[in-house]
C-alpha positions as CSV (number, residue, x, y, z in Angstrom):
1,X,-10.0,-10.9,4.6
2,X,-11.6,-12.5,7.5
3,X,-8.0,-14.1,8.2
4,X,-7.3,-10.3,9.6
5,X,-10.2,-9.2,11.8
6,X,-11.1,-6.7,9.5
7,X,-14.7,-6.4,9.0
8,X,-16.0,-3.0,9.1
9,X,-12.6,-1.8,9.5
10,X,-10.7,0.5,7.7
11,X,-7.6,0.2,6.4
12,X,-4.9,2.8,6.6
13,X,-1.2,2.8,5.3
14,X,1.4,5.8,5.8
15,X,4.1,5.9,3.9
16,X,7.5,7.3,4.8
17,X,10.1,7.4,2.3
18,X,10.3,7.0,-1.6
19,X,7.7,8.0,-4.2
20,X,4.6,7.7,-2.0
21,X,6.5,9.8,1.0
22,X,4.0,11.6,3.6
23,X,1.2,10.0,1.7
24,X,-1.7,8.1,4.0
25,X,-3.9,6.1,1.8
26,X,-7.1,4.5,3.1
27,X,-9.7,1.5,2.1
28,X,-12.3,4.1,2.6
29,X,-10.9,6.3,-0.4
30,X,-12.6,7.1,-3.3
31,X,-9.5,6.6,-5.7
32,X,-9.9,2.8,-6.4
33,X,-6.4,2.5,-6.6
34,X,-5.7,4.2,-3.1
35,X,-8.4,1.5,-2.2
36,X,-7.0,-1.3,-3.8
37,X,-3.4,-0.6,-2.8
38,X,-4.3,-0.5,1.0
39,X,-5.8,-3.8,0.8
40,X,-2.8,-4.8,-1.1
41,X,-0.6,-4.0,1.8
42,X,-2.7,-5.9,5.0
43,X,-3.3,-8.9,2.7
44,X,0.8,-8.9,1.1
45,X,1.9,-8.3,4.9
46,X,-0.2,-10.8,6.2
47,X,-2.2,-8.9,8.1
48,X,0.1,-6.1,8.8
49,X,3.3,-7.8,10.4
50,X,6.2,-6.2,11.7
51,X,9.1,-6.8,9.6
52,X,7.1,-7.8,6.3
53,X,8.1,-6.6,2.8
54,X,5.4,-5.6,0.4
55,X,5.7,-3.7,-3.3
56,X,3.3,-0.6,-3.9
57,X,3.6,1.1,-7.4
58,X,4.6,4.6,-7.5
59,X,1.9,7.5,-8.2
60,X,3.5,8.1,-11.6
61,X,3.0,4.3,-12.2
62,X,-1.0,4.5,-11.4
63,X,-1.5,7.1,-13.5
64,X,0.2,5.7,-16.5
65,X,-2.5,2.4,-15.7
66,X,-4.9,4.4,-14.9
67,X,-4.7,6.2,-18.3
68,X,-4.2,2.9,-20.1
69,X,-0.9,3.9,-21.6
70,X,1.5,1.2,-20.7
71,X,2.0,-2.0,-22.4
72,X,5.0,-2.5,-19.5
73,X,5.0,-2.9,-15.7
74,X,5.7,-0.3,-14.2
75,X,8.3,-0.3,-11.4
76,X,7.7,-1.8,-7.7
77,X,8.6,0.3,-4.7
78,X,9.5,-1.9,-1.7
79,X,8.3,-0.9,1.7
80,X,8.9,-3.0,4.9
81,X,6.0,-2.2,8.0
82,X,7.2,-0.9,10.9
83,X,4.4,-0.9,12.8
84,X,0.6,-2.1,13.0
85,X,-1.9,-0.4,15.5
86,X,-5.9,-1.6,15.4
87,X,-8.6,0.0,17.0
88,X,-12.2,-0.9,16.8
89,X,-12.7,0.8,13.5
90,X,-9.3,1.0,12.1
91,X,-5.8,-0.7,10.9
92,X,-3.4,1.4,10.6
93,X,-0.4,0.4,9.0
94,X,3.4,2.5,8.7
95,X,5.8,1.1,6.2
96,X,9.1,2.8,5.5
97,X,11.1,2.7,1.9
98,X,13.5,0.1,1.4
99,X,14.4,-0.2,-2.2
100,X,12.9,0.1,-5.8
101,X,12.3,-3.4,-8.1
102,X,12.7,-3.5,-12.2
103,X,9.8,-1.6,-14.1
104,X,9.7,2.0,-15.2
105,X,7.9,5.0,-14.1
């Protein structure tokens, strides 16, 4: 993570578009997967670039891991970033919808 400047930082991602429209999910969270998923997006955009593609699962898809009951992957959501703004305590990252991958939800 040190690749990215973010020590002490938190991570933020807004979605706009697709299953995880209007949502804004943090590394501060206490959902682990809302956790996971935003470090997921900095480290899969390489540090939030412009222009990057990255795959987020959709909420229906966390809960059928998070309940265990899936023996499947459940399908990718593709979201490109559109913009990256830092400030001393925060990355905040917007990503728009592109397209869905193969998987069910």
């Amino acid at each position: 993570m040190d690749d990215f400047n973010v020590q002490d930082k938190t991570i933020l991602v807004q979605f706009t578009g697709g299953p995880r429209d209007m949502q804004v999910i943090s590394s501060d969270s206490a959902n682990e997967f809302d956790m996971m998923e935003a470090y997921n997006v900095l480290v899969s955009s390489k540090g939030g670039t412009v222009g990057r593609e990255v795959g987020v699962m959709s909420p229906a898809g966390i809960k059928l891991i998070s309940r265990k009951r899936c023996d499947k992957a459940p399908q990718r959501h593709i979201y490109e970033v559109t913009e990256r703004a830092e400030s001393t305590n925060a990355i905040l990252i917007l990503v728009r919808y592109i397209r869905a991958e193969a998987g069910f939800d």
